[in-house]
C-alpha positions as CSV (number, residue, x, y, z in Angstrom):
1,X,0.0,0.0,0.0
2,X,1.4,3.7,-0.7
3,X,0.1,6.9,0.1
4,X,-0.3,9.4,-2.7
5,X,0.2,13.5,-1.3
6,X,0.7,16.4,-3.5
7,X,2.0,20.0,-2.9
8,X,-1.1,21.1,-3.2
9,X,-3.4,21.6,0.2
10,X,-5.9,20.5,-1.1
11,X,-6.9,18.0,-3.9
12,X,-10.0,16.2,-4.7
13,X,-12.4,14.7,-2.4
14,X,-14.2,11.6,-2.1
15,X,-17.3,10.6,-3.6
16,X,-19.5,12.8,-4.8
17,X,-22.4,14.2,-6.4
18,X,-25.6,14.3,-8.1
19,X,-24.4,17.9,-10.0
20,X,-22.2,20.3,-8.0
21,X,-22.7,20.0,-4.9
22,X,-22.6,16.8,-3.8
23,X,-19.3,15.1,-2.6
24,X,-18.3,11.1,-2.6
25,X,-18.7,9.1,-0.9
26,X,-21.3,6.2,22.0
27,X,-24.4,7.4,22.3
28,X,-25.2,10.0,19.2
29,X,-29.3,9.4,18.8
30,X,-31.9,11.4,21.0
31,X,-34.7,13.9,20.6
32,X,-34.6,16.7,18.0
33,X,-36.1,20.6,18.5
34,X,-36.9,23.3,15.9
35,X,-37.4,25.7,19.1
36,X,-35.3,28.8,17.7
37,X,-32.4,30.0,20.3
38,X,-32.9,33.2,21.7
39,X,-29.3,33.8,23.3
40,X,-25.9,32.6,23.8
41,X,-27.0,32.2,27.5
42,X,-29.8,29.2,25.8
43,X,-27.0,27.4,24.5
44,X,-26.9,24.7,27.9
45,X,-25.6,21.6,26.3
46,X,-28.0,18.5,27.4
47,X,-27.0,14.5,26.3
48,X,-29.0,13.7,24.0
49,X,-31.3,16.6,23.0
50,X,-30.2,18.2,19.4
51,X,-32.1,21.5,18.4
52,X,-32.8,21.8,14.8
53,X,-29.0,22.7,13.0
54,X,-30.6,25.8,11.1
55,X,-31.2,27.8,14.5
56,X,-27.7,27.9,14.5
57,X,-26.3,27.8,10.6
58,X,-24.1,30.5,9.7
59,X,-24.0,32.0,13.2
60,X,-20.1,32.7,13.0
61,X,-17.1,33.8,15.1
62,X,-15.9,35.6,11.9
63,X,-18.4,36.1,9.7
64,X,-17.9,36.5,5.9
65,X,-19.5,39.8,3.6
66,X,-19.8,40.3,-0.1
67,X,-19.6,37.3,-2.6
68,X,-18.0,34.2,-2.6
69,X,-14.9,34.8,-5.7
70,X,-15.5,31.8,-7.4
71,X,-19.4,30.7,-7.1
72,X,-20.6,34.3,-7.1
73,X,-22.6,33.3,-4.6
74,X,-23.6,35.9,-1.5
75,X,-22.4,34.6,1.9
76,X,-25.6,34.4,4.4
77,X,-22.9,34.8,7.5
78,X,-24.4,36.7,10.5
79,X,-22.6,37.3,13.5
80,X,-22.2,34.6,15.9
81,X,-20.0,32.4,18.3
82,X,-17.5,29.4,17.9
83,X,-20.4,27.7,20.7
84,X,-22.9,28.4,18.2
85,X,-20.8,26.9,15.5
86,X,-20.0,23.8,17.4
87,X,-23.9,23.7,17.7
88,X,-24.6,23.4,14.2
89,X,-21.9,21.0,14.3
90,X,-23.5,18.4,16.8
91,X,-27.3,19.3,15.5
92,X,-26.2,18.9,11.5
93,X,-24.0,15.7,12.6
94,X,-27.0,14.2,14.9
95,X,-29.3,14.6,11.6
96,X,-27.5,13.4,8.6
97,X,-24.4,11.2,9.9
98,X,-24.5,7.8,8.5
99,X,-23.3,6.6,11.5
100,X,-24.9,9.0,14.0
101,X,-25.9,6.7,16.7
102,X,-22.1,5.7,17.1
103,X,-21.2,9.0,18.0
104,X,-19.9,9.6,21.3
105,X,-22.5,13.3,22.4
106,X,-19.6,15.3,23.8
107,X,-20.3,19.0,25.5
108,X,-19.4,21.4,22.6
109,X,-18.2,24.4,24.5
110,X,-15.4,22.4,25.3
111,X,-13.8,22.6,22.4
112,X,-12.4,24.4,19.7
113,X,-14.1,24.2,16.1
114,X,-12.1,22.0,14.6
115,X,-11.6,19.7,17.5
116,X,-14.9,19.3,18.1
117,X,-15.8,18.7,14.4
118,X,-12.9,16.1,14.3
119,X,-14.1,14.3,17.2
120,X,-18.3,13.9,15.7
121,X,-17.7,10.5,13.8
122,X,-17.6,6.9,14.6
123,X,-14.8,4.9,16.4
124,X,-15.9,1.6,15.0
125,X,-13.8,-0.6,12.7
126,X,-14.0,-2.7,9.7
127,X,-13.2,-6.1,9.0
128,X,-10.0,-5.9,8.1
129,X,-9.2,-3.7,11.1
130,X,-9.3,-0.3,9.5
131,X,-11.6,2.5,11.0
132,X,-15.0,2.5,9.3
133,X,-14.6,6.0,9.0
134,X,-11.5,7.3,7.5
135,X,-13.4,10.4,5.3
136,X,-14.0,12.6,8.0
137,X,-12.3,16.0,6.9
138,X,-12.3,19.6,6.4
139,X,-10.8,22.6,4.4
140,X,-11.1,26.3,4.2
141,X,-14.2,27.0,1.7
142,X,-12.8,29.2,-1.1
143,X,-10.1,26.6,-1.7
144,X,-12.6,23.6,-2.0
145,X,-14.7,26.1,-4.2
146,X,-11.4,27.1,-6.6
147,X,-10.0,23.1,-6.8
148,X,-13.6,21.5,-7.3
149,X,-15.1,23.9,-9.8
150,X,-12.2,25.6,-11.7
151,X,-9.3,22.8,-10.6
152,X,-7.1,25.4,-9.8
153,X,-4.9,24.7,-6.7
154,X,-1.9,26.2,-5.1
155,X,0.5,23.5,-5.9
156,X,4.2,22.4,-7.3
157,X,2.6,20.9,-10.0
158,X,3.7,17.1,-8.8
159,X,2.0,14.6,-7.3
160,X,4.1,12.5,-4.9
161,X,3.4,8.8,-3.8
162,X,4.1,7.8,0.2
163,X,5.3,4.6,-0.7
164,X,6.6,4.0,2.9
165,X,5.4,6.5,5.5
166,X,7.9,5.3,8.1
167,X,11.9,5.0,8.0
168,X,12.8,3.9,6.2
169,X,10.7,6.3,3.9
170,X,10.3,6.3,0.5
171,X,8.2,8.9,-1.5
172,X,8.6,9.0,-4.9
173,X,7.0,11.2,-7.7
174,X,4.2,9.9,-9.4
175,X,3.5,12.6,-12.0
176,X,4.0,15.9,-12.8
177,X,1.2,18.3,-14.3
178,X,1.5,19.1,-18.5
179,X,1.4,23.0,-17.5
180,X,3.7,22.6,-14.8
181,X,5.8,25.3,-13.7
182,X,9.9,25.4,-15.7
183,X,11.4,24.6,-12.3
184,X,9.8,20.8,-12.9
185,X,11.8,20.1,-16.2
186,X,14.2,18.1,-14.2
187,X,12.1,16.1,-12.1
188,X,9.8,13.0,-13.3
189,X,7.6,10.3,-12.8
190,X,10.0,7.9,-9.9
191,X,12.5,10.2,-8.8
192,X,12.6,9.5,-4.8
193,X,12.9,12.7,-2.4
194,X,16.6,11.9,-0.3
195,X,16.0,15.6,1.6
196,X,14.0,18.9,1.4
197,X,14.9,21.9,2.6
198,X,18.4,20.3,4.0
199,X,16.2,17.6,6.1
200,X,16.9,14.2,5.7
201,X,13.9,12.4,4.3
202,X,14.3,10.2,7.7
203,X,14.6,12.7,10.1
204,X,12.9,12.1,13.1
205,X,13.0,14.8,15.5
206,X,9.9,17.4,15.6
207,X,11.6,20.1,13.5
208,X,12.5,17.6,10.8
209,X,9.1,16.6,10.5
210,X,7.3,19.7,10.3
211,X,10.5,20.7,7.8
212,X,9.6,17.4,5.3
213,X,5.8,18.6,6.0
214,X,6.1,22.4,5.1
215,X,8.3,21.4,2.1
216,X,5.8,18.4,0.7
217,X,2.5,20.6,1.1
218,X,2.7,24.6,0.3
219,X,0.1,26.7,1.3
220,X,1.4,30.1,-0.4
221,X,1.7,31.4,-4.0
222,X,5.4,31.8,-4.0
223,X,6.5,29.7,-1.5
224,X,9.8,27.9,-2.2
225,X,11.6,24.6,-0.7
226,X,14.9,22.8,-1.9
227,X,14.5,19.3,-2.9
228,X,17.5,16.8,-3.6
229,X,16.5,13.9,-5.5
230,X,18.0,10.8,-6.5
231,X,17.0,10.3,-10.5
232,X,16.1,6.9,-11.4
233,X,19.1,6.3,-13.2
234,X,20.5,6.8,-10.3
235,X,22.3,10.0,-10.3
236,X,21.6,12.6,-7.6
237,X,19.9,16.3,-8.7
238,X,18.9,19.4,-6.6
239,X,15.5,21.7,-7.6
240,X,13.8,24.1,-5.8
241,X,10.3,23.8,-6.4
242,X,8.5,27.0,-6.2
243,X,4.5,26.8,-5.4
244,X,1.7,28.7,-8.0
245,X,-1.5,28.2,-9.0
246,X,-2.1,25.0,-11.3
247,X,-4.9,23.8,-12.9
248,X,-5.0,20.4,-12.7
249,X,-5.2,18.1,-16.1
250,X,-7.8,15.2,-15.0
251,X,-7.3,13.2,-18.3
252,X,-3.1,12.5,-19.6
253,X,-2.1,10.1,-21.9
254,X,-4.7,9.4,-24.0
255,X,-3.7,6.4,-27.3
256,X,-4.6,3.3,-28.7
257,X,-2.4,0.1,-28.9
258,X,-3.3,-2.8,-31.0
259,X,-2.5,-6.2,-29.9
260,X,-3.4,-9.5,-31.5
261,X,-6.4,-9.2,-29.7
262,X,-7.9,-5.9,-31.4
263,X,-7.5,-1.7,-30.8
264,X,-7.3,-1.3,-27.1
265,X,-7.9,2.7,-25.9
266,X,-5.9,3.4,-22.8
267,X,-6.0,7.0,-21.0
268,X,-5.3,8.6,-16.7
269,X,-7.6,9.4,-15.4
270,X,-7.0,11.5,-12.2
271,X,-9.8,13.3,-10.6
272,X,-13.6,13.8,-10.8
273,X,-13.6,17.6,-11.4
274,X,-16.0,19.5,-12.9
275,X,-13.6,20.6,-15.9
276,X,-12.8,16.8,-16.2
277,X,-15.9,16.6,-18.4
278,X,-14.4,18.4,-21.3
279,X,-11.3,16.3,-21.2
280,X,-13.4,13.2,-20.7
281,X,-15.7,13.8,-23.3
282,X,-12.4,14.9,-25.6
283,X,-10.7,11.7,-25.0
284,X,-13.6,9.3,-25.2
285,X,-14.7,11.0,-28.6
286,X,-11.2,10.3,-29.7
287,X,-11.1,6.7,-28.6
288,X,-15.2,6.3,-30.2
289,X,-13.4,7.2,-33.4
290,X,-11.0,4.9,-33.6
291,X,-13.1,2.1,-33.2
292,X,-11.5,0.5,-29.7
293,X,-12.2,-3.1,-28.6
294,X,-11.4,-2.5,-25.3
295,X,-10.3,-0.1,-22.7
296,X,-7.8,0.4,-20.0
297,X,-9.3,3.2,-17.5
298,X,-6.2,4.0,-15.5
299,X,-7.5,5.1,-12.0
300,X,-4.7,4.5,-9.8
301,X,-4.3,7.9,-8.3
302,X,-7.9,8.7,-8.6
303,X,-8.7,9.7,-5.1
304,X,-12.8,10.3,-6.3
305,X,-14.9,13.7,-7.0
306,X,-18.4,14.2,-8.3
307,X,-20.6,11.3,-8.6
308,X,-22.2,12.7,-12.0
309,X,-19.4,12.4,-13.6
310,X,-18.3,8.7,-12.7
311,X,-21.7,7.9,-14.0
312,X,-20.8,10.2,-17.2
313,X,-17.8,7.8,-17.5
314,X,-19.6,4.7,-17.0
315,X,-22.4,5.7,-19.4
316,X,-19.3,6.4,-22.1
317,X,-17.7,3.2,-21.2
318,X,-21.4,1.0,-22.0
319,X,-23.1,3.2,-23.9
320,X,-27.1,3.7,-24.3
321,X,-28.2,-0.1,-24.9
322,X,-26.6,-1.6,-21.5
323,X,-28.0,1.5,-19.3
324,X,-31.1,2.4,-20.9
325,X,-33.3,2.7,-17.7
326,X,-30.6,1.4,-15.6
327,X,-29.7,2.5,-11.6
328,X,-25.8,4.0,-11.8
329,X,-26.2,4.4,-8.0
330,X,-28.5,4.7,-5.2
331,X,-27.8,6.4,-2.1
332,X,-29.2,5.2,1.2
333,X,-28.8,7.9,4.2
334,X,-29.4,6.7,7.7
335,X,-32.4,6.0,9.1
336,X,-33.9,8.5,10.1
337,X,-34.0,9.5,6.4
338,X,-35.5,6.6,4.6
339,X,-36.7,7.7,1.4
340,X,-35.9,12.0,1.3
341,X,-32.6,13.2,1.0
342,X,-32.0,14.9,4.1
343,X,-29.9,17.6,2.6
344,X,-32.1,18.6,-0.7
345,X,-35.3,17.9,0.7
346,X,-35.7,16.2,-2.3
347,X,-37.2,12.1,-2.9
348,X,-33.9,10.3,-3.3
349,X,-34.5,8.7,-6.2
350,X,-31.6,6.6,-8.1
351,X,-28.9,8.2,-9.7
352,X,-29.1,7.1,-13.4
353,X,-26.4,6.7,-16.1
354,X,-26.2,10.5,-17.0
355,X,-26.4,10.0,-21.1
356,X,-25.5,13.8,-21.8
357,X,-23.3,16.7,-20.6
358,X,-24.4,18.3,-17.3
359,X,-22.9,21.7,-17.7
360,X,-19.9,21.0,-15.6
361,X,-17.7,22.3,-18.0
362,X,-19.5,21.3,-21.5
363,X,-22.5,23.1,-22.1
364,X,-25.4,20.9,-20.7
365,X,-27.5,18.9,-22.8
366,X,-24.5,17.2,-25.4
367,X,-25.6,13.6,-26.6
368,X,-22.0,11.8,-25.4
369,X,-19.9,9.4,-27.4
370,X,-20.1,5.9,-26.5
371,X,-17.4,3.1,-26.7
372,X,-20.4,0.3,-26.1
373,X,-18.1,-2.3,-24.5
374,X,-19.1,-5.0,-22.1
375,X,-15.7,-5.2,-21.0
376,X,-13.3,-2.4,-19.3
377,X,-9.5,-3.0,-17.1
378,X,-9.5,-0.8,-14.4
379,X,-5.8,0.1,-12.9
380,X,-5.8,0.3,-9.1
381,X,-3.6,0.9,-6.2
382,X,-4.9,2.1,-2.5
383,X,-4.9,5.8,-3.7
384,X,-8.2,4.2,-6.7
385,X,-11.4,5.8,-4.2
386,X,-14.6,6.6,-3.8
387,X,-16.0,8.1,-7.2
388,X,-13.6,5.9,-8.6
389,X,-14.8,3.0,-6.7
390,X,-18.6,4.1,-7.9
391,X,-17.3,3.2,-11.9
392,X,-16.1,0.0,-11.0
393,X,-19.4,-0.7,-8.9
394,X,-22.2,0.9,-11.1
395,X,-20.9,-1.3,-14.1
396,X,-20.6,-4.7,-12.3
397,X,-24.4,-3.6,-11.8
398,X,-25.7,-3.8,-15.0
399,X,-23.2,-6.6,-16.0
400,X,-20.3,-5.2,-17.9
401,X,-17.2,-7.5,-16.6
402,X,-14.6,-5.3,-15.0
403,X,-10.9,-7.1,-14.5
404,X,-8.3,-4.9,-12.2
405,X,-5.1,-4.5,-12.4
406,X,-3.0,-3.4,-9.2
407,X,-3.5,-4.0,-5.7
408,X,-6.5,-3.2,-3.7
409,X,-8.6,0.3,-4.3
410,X,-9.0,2.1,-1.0
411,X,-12.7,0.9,0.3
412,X,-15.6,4.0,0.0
413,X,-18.7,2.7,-1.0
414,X,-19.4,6.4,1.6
415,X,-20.2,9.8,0.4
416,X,-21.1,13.3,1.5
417,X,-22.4,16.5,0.5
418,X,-20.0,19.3,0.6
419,X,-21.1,21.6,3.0
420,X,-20.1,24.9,4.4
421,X,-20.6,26.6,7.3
422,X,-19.0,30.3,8.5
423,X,-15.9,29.8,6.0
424,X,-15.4,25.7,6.6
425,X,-16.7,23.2,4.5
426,X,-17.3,19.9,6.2
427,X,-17.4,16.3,4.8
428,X,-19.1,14.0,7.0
429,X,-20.2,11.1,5.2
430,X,-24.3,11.1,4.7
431,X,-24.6,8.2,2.4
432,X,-23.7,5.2,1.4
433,X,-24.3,4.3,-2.5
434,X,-25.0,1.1,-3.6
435,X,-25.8,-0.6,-7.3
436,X,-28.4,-1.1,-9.6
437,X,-28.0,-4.8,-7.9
438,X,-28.4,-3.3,-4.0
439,X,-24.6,-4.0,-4.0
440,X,-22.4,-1.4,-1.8
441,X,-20.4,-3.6,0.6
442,X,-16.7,-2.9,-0.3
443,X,-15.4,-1.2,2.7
444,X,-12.6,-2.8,2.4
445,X,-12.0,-2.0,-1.3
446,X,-11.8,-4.3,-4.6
447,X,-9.4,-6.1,-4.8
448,X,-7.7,-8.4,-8.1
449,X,-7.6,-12.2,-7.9
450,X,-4.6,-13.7,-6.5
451,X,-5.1,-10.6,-3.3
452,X,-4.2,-11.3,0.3
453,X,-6.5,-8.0,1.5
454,X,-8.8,-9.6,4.1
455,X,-12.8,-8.4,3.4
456,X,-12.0,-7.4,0.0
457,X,-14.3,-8.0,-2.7
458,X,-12.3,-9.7,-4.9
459,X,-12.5,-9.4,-8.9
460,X,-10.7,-10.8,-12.5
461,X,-7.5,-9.8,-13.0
462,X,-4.2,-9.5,-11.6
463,X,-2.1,-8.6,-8.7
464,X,0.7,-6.0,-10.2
465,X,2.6,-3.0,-7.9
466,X,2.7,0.5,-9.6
467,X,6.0,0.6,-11.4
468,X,7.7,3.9,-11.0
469,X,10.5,3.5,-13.3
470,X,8.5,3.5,-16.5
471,X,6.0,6.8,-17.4
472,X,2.6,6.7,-17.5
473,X,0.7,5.3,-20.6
474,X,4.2,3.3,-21.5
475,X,2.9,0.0,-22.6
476,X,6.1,-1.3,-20.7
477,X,5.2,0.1,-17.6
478,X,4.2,-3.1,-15.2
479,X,0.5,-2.3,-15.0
480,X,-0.8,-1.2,-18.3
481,X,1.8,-4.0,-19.6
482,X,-0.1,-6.5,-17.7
483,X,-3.4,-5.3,-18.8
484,X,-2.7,-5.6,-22.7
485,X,-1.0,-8.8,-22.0
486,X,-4.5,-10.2,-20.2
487,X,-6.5,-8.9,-23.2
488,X,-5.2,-11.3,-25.4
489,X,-4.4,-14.1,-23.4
490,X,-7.0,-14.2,-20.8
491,X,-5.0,-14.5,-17.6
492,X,-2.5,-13.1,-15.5
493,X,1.8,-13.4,-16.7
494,X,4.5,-14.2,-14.5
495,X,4.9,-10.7,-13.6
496,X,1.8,-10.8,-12.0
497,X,3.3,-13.5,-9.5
498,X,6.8,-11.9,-9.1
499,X,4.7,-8.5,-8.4
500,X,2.9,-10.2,-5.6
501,X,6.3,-11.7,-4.0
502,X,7.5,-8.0,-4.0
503,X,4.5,-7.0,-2.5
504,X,4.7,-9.6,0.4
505,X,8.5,-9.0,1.2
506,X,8.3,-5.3,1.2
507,X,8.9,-3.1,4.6
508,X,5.7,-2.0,6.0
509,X,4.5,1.3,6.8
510,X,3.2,-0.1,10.2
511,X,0.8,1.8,12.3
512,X,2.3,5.4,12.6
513,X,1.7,7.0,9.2
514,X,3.6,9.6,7.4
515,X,0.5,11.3,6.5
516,X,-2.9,10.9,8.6
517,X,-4.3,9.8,5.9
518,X,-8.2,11.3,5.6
519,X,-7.4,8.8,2.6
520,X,-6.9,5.8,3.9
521,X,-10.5,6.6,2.1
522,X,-9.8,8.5,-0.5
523,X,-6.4,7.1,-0.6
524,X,-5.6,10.4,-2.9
525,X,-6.8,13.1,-0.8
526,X,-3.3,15.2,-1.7
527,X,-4.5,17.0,1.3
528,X,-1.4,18.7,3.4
529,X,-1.4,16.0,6.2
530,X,1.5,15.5,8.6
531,X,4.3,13.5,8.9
532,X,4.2,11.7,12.1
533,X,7.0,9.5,14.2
């Protein structure tokens, strides 16, 4: 398993929604009241007794004026308190939670906001040991607005993969951005950090950390860090990387290789953003043109994003026969909300295969092209979440055979509606999506055949590690060579097998993390989390 962080503070989150605004993927239950407040002096917590969230929403410490800069959108702040903030934390929490009767009620005037937000979610545990909630985050509103709608990020323009989060550590570069900044023309895809800012990658004293931290995850337009890295030819370079504003390329590496079995379309796929639909729609038109008989969907650093728009990609990858009428997903919210979405106020009826452009970035209403395939490889590593997770899922529902390459996707069958409050928008997860077959049990992710991950849901195809000395969309790079090799033969090489023994006798990250992964969901939140001892 590897973590996958960027320099960016933020990237994209979890599963998500039906259009723009939705986001996925002890004691909490009592007795609701829609009694307004009348004072701070009201505000007497009591276990167990949750006044309605809007008597407090937008009641804020520091509230906003004027119009958000990149929805337009007025702000409705009013002056308020962090107590009444923490209020519409615990009320909201109480109502939509999925899990909100496994929430511990805790006195929130204890607490600061974020504390007290981090600490309204579930303790509880999966099969396989991992926390049933890993998705529970937060991030300052107008930089969730300016990634998710425009994709613009403050960033180096690299994306680097935690392969080991402990000493030894090894992080590695993944990718780097096609409008990258000049100061990237002498780093690439597997070049592994040895120090940043003179810190040894494996320092392990307090400053170090927060040294490797600072340098890994900018937060400033302008901000600079030194980086030595050791080239994978071995040779040893120095860069400084200088942070700006990027806007992130969802789709790379779009092409078509023809084997002995047929035209096979191949493209990476990062990130469910809403200016992903142009390149999506760009790059599956392509592919419809030349007349593919299969694709490779490469997912594996696909940490998830709007739920529209992995049903876009699923509708692209079946076309109209196969979902005509069909369920993409259905979303089921606790049970106190059985059959209206608690947060539209809407019936929640099924999310279908969306058939035409929704006006993320294409104008809405665009017939989209179609590949019509009843077949798709999926390329997966533990960074492949949520949205991600909801293409793989929606077409096992209507019967279109999916065989993954990699190692096991992170495990989010969750999602949430992105919501802000006073300047913060929350994710707490709301829903859980399921199939047009009721199927949504894959906490524990997907996983290939030949996989040791315990609760897994296990599917075709073949155990293979990401291979960093190769780039992206090489058809000699281990996965995607693994995937054209199983499209003509029907099973998995020896590579498959040696990849597994790698995998077995690697070091482990054990249980402290480099980064506190909000991913071990979203396995590609390139969120600035924090190197830890």
């Amino acid at each position: 398993m590897f973590q996958v962080l960027s320099s960016s503070r933020i990237v994209v989150f979890s599963l998500a929604g039906v259009f723009l605004s939705l986001t996925a993927c002890g004691g909490g239950g009592g007795s609701s009241s829609s009694d307004p407040v009348a004072s701070l002096a009201d505000l007497q917590f009591e276990s167990g007794v949750f006044p309605d969230a809007d008597n407090f929403k937008s009641a804020c410490q520091n509230p906003r004026s004027g119009v958000s800069s990149v929805t337009g959108v007025a702000f409705d702040d009013r002056a308020g308190s962090v107590l009444e903030e923490n209020f519409w934390l615990r009320s909201w929490t109480n109502d939509t939670y999925f899990w909100y009767d496994e929430v511990v009620d805790l006195d929130p005037s204890l607490f600061t906001t974020p504390q007290y937000f981090d600490l309204l979610k579930t303790n509880e545990i999966t099969p396989s040991g991992k926390d049933k909630d890993e998705f529970h985050f937060s991030v300052p509103t107008d930089e969730w607005e300016a990634l998710s709608q425009t994709g613009i990020s403050v960033n180096y323009g690299v994306q680097f993969a935690v392969i080991s989060g402990t000493t030894p550590r090894e992080i590695r570069v993944a990718f780097t951005e096609p409008n990258a900044f000049a100061d990237l023309a002498n780093v690439e895809r597997g070049d592994t950090i040895l120090a940043v800012d003179g810190v040894d990658v494996n320092d392990n004293t307090q400053a170090g950390i927060n040294t490797l931290n600072a340098g890994l995850a900018p937060s400033d337009i302008g901000e600079s860090h030194d980086f030595v890295f050791r080239k994978v030819d071995g040779t040893i370079t120095s860069v400084t990387l200088t942070a700006g504003t990027i806007t992130l390329t969802s789709v790379q590496e779009v092409n078509t290789f023809t084997t002995d079995a047929g035209n096979v379309g191949y493209f990476l796929f990062n990130d469910h953003i809403a200016t992903s639909e142009t390149e999506l729609v760009d790059a599956f038109r392509d592919l419809e043109s030349q007349g593919v008989d299969d694709l490779v969907l490469d997912l594996r650093y696909n940490g998830g994003g709007f739920l529209a728009i992995a049903s876009q990609v699923a509708y692209m990858i079946a076309g109209s026969e196969a979902t005509e009428s069909q369920t993409f997903e259905q979303l089921r919210f606790n049970d106190k909300h059985p059959s209206i979405n608690p947060v539209t106020g809407r019936l929640n009826d099924p999310v279908p295969f969306f058939d035409e452009s929704l006006g993320f970035s294409v104008s809405p209403g665009q017939p989209l092209p179609t590949l019509n395939l009843d077949r798709v490889f999926v390329l997966t590593t533990s960074s492949t979440c949520s949205a991600s997770e909801s293409i793989i899922n929606g077409l096992r529902g209507i019967g279109v055979e999916v065989v993954q390459i990699g190692s096991t996707s992170c495990g989010k069958p969750f999602g949430f509606y992105a919501t802000d409050n006073c300047g913060t928008t929350y994710f707490s997860v709301q829903f859980q999506s399921v199939n047009a077959l009721g199927f949504g049990d894959y906490a524990d992710g997907f996983a290939p055949q030949g996989s040791t991950s315990v609760g897994s849901v296990i599917l075709p195809g073949c155990v293979v590690e990401d291979d960093f000395s190769v780039a992206l969309g090489n058809p000699e790079e281990n996965m995607l060579a693994m995937a054209l090799d199983y499209q003509v033969t029907g099973q998995c090489s020896a590579t498959s097998a040696q990849s597994q023994n790698a995998k077995a006798s690697s070091p482990k990250t054990g249980d402290s993390q480099l980064i506190k992964t909000i991913w071990q969901e979203n396995r590609i939140i390139r969120n600035s989390q924090s190197f830890e001892f």
